[in-house]
C-alpha positions as CSV (number, residue, x, y, z in Angstrom):
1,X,2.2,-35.9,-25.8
2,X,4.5,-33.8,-23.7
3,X,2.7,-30.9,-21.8
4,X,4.4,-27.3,-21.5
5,X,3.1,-25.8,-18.7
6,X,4.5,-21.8,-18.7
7,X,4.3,-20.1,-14.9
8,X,4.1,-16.9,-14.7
9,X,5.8,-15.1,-12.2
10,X,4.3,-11.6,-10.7
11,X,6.7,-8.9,-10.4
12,X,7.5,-8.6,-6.9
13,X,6.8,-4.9,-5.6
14,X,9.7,-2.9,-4.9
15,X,9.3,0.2,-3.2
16,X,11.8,2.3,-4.9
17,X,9.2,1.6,-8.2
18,X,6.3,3.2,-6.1
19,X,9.1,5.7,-5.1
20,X,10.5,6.4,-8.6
21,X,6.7,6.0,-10.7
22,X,5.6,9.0,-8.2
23,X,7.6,11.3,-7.1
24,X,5.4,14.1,-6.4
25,X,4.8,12.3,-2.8
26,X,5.0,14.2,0.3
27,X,6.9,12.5,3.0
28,X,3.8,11.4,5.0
29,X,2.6,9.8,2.1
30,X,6.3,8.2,1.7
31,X,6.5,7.0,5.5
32,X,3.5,5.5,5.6
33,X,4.0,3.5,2.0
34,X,7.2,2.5,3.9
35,X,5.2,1.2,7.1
36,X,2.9,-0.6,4.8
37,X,5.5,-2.4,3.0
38,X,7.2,-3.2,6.0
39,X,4.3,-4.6,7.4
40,X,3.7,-7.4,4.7
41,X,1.9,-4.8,2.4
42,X,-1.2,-4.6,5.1
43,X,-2.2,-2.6,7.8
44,X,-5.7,-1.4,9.4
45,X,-6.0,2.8,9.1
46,X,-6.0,2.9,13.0
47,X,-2.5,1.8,13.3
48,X,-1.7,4.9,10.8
49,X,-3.3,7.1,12.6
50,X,-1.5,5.8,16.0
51,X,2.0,5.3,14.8
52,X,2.2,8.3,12.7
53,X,-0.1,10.7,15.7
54,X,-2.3,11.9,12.6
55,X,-6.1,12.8,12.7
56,X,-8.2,10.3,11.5
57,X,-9.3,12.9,8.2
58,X,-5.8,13.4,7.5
59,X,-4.8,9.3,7.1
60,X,-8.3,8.9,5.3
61,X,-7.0,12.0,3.3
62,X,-4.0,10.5,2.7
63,X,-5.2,7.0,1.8
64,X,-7.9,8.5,-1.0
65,X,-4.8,9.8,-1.9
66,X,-2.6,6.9,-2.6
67,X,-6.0,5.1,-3.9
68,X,-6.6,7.5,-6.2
69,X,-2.9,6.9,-7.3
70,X,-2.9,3.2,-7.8
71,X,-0.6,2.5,-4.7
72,X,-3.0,1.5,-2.3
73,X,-6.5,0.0,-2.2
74,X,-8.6,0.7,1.0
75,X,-10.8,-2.3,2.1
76,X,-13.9,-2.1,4.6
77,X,-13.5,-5.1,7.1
78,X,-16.2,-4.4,9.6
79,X,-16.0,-1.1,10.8
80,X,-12.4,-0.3,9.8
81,X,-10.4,0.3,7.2
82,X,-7.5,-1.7,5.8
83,X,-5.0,-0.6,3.7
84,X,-3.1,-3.0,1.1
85,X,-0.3,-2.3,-1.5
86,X,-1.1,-3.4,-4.4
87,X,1.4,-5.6,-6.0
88,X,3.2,-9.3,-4.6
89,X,5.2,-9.1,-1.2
90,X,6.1,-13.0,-1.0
């Protein structure tokens, strides 16, 4: 008996989908996609905040935001907040 074993591949996450699926996004929300992606697709909010010089409201704002969109989800480690793309980045 011969087995067929059928990988499935995830898509890998381009941001001109994100880009292109919304485009109702302001350009903070853009840049900081971007700086996710470029990242590996992970990034504390701290390091928002820091690279981008934005109150810490305005990134947690901003990541509700992209949560609420299905871009981003924001995960408690500790006492900070990491934010993740959803999607594959290998």
């Amino acid at each position: 008996m011969i087995g067929v074993y059928i990988l499935k591949r995830r898509k890998k996450l381009r941001l001109q989908d994100i880009f292109e699926r919304h485009p109702n996004l302001n350009s903070d929300e853009r840049d900081v996609i971007y700086h996710i992606y470029q990242k590996g697709g992970r990034v504390w909010e701290s390091e928002v905040r820091r690279i981008f010089d934005l109150p810490k409201t305005s990134v947690w704002r901003l990541a509700r935001r992209l949560e609420g969109m299905g871009i981003i989800t924001v995960k408690k480690v500790g006492l900070q907040n990491r934010l993740e793309l959803k999607g594959d980045f290998h």
